[in-house]
C-alpha positions in Angstrom: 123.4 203.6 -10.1 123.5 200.0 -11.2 126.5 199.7 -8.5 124.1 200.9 -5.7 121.5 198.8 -6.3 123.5 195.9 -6.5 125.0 196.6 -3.6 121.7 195.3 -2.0 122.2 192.3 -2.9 125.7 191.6 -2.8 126.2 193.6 0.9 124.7 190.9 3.0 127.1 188.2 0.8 130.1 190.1 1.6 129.1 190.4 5.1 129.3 186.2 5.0 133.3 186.5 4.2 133.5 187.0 8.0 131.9 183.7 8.6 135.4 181.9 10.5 135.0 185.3 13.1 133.1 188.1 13.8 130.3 187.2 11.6 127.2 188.2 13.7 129.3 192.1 13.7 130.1 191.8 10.2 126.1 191.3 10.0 124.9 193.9 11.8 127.0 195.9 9.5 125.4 194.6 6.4 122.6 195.5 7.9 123.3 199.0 8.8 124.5 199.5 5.3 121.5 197.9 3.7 119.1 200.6 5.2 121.6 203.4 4.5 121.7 202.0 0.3 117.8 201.9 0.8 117.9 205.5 2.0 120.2 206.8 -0.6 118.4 204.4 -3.1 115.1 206.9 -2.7 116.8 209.9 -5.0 117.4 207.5 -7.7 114.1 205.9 -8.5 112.5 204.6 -11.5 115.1 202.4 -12.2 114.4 200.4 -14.9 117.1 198.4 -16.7 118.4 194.9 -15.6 117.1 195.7 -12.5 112.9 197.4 -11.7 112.6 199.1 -9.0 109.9 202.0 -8.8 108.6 203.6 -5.7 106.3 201.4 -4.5 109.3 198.7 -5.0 111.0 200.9 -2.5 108.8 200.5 0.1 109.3 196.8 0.2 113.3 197.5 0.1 113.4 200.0 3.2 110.9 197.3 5.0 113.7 194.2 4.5 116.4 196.2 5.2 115.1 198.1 8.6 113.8 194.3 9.6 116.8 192.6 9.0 119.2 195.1 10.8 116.5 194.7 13.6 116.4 190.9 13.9 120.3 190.4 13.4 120.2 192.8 16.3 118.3 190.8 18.7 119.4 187.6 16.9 122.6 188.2 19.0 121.0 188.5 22.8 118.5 186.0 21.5 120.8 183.0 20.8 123.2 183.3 24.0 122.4 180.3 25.9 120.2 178.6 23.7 120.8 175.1 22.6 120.5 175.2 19.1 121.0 172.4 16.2 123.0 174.9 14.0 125.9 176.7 15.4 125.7 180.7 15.9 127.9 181.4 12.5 125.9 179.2 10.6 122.9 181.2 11.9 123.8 184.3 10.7 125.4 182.7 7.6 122.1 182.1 6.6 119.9 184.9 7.7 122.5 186.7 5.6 121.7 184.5 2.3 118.0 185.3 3.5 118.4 188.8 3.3 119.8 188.9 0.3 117.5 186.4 -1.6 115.2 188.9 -1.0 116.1 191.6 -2.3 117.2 189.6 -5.2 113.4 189.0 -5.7 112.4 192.3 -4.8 114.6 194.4 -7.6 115.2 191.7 -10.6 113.8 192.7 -13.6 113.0 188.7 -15.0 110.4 186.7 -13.9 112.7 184.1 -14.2 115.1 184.7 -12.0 112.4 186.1 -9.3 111.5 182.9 -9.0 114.9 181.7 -8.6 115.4 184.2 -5.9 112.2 183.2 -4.2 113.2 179.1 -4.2 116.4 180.9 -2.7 114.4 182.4 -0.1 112.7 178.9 0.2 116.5 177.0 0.5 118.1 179.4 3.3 114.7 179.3 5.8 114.7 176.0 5.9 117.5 175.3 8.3 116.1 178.6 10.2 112.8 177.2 11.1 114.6 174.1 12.7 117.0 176.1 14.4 116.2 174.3 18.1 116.4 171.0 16.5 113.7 169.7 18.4 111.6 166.6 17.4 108.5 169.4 16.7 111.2 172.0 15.1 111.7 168.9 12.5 108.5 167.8 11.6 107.0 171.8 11.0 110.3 172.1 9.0 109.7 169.3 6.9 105.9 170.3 6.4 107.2 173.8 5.3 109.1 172.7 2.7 107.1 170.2 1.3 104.3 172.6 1.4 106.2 175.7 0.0 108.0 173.8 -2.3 104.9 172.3 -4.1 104.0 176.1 -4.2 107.1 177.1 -5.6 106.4 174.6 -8.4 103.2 176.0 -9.7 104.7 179.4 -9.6 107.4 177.9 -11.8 104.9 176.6 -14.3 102.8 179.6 -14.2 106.2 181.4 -15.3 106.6 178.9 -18.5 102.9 180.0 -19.6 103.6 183.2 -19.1 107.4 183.5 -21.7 105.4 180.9 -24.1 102.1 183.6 -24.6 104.6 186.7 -24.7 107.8 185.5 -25.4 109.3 187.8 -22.7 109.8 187.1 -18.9 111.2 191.2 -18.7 109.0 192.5 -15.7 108.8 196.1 -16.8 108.1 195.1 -20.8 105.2 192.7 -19.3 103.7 195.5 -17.1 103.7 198.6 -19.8 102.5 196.1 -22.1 99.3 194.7 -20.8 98.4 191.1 -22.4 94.8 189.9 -22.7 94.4 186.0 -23.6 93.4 183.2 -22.1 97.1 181.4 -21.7 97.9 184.0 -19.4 94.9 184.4 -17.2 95.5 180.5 -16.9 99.2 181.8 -15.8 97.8 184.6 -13.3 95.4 182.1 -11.7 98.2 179.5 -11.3 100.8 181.5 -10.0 98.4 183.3 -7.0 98.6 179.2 -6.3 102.2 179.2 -6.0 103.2 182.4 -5.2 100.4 182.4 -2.7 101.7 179.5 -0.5 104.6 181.6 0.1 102.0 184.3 1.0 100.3 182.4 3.3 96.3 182.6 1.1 93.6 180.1 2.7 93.7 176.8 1.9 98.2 176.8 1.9 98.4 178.4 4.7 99.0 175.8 7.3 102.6 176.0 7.1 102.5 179.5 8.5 101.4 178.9 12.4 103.4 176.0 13.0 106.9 178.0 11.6 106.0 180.8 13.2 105.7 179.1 16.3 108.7 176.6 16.4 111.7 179.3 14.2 114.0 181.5 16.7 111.9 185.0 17.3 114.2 186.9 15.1 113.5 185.0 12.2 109.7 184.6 12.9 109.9 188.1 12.5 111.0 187.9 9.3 108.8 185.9 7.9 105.9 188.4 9.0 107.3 191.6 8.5 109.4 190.8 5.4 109.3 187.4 3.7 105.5 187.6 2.9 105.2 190.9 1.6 107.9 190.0 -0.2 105.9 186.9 -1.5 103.1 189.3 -2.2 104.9 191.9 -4.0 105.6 189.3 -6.6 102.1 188.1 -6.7 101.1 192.0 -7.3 103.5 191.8 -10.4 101.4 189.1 -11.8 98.3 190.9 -11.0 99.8 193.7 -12.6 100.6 191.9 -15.7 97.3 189.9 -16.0 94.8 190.8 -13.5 91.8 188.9 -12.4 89.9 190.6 -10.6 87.3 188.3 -9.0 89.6 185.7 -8.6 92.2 187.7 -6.8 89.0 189.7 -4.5 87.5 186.6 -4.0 90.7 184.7 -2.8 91.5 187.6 -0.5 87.8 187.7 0.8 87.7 184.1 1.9 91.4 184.3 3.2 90.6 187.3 5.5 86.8 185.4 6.6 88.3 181.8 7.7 91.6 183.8 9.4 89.0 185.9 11.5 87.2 182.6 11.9 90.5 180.6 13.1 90.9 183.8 15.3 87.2 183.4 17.0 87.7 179.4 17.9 
């Protein structure tokens, strides 16, 4: 079992050793692969060791997978005759490291190193949402990870709160266990902060419509369908392990008014 759900993780990596030739096949392979280990991956849930993945984690896994098989795909047909900064194998190099960073994030059990896989995510976009290397393509790339980053950052620190009030960053221990003091609704709060600029929450959400706008459409695809819910999975895990309630509604309320207002102008 714990071969299979590695697999996830270690699939789109392998499909990297192809990078000299053949590595936008190799990836449509990984990604073929990746859906048929999410498939397969169904009979064997709650998993719950090194690794936590339950059924509702499964939804998330089947979503990354179908999306990236679907965007290395067109990723192929998309890039022929476009002038792009990176070259194609360098493209797919990454969308690779992409892919797996996020299931990485999805399936550790540490909080810890979900973070580490979510900065991982952060590291392998960035050259994606500059892909045209146009003046534009630069500046929205720089804002994203200046933006993101700084969100990454409180996540971190929410993290440190969170091992110093239970001594235990073990996702599965924190969520049977529920905690009630006042370090780690400080922790909660912070880390819908930094979590939440990955998720794109009103007010750090201005990196989202200029990177959706200036990355290739495969990879804009990406970060809708995949790369926020991912981003909001692990946001649910805090809320899981220290909710707050009102905060977390309240958040989502005005996020969902000034997007319908953004809309309307």
């Amino acid at each position: 079992m714990n071969v299979l759900i590695i697999s996830l993780i270690v699939v789109p990596i392998i499909a990297n050793a192809f990078f000299i030739k053949g590595i936008k096949y190799s990836t449509i392979a990984s990604g073929i692969a990746e859906v048929l280990i999410s498939l397969v991956l169904l009979n064997k849930i709650p998993i719950i060791c090194n690794f936590y993945v339950t059924s509702f984690t499964w939804y998330f896994i089947i979503m990354v997978s179908s999306i990236y098989l679907l965007s290395a795909l067109f990723s192929i047909n998309y890039l022929k005759g476009e002038r792009t900064k990176i070259s194609e194998r360098t493209y797919f190099l990454l969308l690779n490291f992409f892919a797996s960073s996020m299931f990485f994030a999805l399936i550790i059990n540490n909080l810890g190193l979900v973070w580490v896989g979510i900065e991982a995510i952060t590291i392998s976009t960035i050259p994606l949402v500059i892909t045209e290397g146009t003046e534009i393509a630069m500046e929205v790339g720089w804002r994203y990870t200046i933006i993101v980053s700084a969100g990454v950052t409180f996540a971190f620190i929410s993290i440190i709160l969170v091992y110093y009030c239970t001594h235990s960053l073990v996702v599965s221990y924190l969520v049977m266990n529920h905690y009630s003091s006042l370090t780690l609704r400080i922790a909660s709060a912070i880390a819908l902060v930094g979590f939440g600029t990955k998720v794109g929450i009103f007010p750090v959400n201005t990196w989202l419509p200029d990177a959706h706008s200036e990355a290739p459409a495969p990879i804009s695809a990406m970060f809708s369908g995949v790369l926020l819910p991912v981003a909001l999975y692990v946001l649910y895990q805090f809320y899981e392990i220290c909710p707050i309630f009102t905060l977390y509604s309240w958040i989502a309320v005005i996020s969902i008014v000034i997007g319908t207002l953004l809309l309307l102008r």
